[in-house]
C-alpha positions as CSV (number, residue, x, y, z in Angstrom):
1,X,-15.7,158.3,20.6
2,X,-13.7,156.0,18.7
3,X,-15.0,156.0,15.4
4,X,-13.6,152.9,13.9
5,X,-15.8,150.8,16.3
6,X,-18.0,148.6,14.3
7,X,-22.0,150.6,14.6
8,X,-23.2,147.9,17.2
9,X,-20.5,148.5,19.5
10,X,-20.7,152.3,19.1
11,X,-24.2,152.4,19.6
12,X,-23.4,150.0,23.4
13,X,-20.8,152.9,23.6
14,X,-23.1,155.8,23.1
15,X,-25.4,154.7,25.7
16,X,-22.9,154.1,27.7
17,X,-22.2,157.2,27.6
18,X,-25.0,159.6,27.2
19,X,-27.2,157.2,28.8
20,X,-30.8,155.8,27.6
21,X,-31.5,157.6,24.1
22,X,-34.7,158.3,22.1
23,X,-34.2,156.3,18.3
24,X,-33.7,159.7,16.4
25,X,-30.8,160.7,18.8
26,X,-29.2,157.1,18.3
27,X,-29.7,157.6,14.2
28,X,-28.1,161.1,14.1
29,X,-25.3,159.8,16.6
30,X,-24.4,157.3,14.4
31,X,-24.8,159.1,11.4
32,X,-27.7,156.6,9.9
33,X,-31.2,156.7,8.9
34,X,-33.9,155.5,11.4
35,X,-34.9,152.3,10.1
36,X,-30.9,151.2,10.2
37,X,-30.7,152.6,13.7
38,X,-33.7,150.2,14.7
39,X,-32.4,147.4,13.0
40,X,-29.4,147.9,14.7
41,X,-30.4,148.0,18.3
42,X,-32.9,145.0,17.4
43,X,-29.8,143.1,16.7
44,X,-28.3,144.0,20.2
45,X,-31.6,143.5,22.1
46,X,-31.4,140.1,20.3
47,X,-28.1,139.6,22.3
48,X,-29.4,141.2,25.6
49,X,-27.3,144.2,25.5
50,X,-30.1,146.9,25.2
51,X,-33.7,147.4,26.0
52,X,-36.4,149.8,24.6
53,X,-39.3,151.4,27.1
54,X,-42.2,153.1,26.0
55,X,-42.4,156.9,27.3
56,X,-45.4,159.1,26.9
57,X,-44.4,163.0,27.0
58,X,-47.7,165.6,26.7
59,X,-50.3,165.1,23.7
60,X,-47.2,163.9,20.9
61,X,-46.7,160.3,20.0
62,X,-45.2,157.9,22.9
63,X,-41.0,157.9,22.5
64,X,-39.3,154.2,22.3
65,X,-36.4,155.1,24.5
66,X,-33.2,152.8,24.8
67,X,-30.7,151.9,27.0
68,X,-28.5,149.2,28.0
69,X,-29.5,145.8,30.2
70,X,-27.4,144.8,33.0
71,X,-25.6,142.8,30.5
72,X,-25.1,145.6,28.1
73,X,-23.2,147.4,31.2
74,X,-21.1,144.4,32.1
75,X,-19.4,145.1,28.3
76,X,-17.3,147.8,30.1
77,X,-14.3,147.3,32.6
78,X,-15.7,146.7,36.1
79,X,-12.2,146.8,38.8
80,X,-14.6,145.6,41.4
81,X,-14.2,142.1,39.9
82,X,-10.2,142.6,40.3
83,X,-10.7,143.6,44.1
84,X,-13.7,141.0,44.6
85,X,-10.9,138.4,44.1
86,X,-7.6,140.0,45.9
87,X,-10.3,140.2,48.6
88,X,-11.0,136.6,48.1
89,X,-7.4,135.3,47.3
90,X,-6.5,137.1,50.6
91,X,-9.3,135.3,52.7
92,X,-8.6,131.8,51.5
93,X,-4.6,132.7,52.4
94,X,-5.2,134.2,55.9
95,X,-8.7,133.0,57.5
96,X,-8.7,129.6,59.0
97,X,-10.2,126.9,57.4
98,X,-13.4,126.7,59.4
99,X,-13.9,130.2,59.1
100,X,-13.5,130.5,55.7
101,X,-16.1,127.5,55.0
102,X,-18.2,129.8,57.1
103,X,-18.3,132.7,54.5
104,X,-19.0,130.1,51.3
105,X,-21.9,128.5,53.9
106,X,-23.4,132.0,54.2
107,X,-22.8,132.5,50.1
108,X,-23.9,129.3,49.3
109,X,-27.4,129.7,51.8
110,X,-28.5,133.1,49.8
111,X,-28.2,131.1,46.5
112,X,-30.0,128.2,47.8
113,X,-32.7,130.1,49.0
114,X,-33.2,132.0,45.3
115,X,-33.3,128.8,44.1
116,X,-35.3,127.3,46.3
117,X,-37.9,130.2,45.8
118,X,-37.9,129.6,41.8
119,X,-38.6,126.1,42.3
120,X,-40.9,126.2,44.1
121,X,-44.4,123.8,43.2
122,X,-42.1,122.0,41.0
123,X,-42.4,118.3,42.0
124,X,-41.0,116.1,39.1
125,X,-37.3,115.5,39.2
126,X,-37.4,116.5,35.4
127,X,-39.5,119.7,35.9
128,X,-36.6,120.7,39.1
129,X,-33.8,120.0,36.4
130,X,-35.3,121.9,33.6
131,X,-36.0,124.7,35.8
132,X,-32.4,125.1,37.4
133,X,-30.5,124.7,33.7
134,X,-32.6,128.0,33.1
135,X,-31.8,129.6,36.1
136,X,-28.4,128.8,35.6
137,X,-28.7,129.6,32.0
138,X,-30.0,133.1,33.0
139,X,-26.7,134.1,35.2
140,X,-25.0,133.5,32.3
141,X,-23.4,129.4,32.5
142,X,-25.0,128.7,28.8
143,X,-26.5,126.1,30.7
144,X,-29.0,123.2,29.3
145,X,-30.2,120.0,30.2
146,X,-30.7,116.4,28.3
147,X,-33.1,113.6,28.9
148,X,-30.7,110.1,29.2
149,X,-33.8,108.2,29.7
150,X,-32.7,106.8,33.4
151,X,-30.8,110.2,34.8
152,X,-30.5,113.8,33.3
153,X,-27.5,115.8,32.3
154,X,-27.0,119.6,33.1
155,X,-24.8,121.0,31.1
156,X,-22.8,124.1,31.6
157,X,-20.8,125.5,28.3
158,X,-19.6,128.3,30.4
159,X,-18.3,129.6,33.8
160,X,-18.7,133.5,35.2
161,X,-17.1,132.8,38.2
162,X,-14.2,131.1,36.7
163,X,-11.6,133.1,38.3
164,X,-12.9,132.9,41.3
165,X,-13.6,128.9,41.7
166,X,-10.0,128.9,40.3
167,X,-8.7,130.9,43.4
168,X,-11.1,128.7,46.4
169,X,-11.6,125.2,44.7
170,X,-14.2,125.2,47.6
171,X,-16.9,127.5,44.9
172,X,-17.3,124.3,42.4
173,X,-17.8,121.8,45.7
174,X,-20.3,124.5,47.1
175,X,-22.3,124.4,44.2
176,X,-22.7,120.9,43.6
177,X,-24.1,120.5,47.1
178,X,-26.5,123.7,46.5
179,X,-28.0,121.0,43.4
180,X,-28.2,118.2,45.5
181,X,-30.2,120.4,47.9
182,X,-32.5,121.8,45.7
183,X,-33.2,119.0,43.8
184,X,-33.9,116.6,46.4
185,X,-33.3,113.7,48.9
186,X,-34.1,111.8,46.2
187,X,-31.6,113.1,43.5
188,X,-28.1,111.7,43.1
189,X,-25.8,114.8,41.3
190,X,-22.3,113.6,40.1
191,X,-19.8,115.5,38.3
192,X,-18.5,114.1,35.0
193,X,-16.6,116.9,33.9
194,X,-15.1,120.3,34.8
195,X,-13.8,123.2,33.6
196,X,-11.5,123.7,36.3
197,X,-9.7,120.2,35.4
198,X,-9.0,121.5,31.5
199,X,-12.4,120.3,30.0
200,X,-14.5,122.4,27.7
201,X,-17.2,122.2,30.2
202,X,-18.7,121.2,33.7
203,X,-21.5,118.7,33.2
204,X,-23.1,116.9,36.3
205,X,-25.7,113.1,35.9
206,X,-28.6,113.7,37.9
207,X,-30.4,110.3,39.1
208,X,-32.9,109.6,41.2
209,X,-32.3,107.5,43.7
């Protein structure tokens, strides 16, 4: 391990590496008392890079065991993403145009059923706003919404798929017309900005019609 990492990071490497670990195991790894190993990993379960579960072993006081979130893991170098978009590159080169719209349809249908699912009940147009900027927020578009009195504003400070909308232009246009769906007949959605056009940010005005 490379011991000039700064603690936080060597404690996302450790259980990276030895997998989920009981608190005294994290403290001796990195060479600290217990209550600075806690404070620690409360800092990075604050940032959603590691988790603590409860396990009860024989008659002895239950272990707090850690490990890393999904979001924890992504910290490490993942090649699918590389292949994902050679893959993707090479489709939008060689596949016809009608086929390729075929594969973002199919893409496009699973998300709009998930979200379809999570808004579910939700009737108001602020209420089916409010709900998607969390969903969105949650896979990882630092996303939020504003009240403009007459329309709404979802706001998206950040882009996972980046890359890949940058490769098939066709992702950003997909996903504007997955909002429209879920939010409505009713619902007007109209890009103001986007990140793909040098902006900061994507943000989309969301009126009722």
């Amino acid at each position: 391990m490379n011991n000039n990492l700064a603690d936080n990071e060597r404690a996302v490497w450790i259980l990276k590496a030895q997998g989920p670990q009981p608190l005294c195991k994290l403290a001796e790894e990195l060479k600290v008392t217990m209550e600075g190993a806690r404070f620690q990993l409360l800092k990075l379960a604050n940032e959603g890079l590691v988790q603590a579960t409860t396990e009860a072993k024989g008659r002895g006081r239950p272990k707090q065991i850690w490990s890393l979130t999904e979001t924890g893991n992504a910290r490490f170098p993942d090649r699918h993403q590389d292949l994902a978009l050679r893959l993707l590159s090479n489709m939008n080169k060689t596949l016809p145009p009608d086929m390729m719209q075929g594969v973002l349809d199919a893409a496009a249908q699973s998300v709009l059923e998930k979200y379809q699912e999570e808004l579910k009940g939700l009737t108001t147009l602020e209420s089916r706003v409010r709900k998607l900027a969390d969903i969105r927020n949650r896979e990882g578009y630092m996303a939020s919404y504003m009240d403009e009195g007459n329309s709404y504003l979802l706001i998206e400070n950040h882009c996972p798929i980046q890359a890949a909308a940058a490769c098939c232009r066709r992702f950003c246009q997909s996903e504007q017309d997955i909002f429209s769906s879920i939010l409505g007949k009713h619902a007007k959605v109209e890009r103001l900005e986007h990140i793909l056009e040098g902006q900061r940010r994507c943000v989309y005005r969301i009126t009722g019609k």
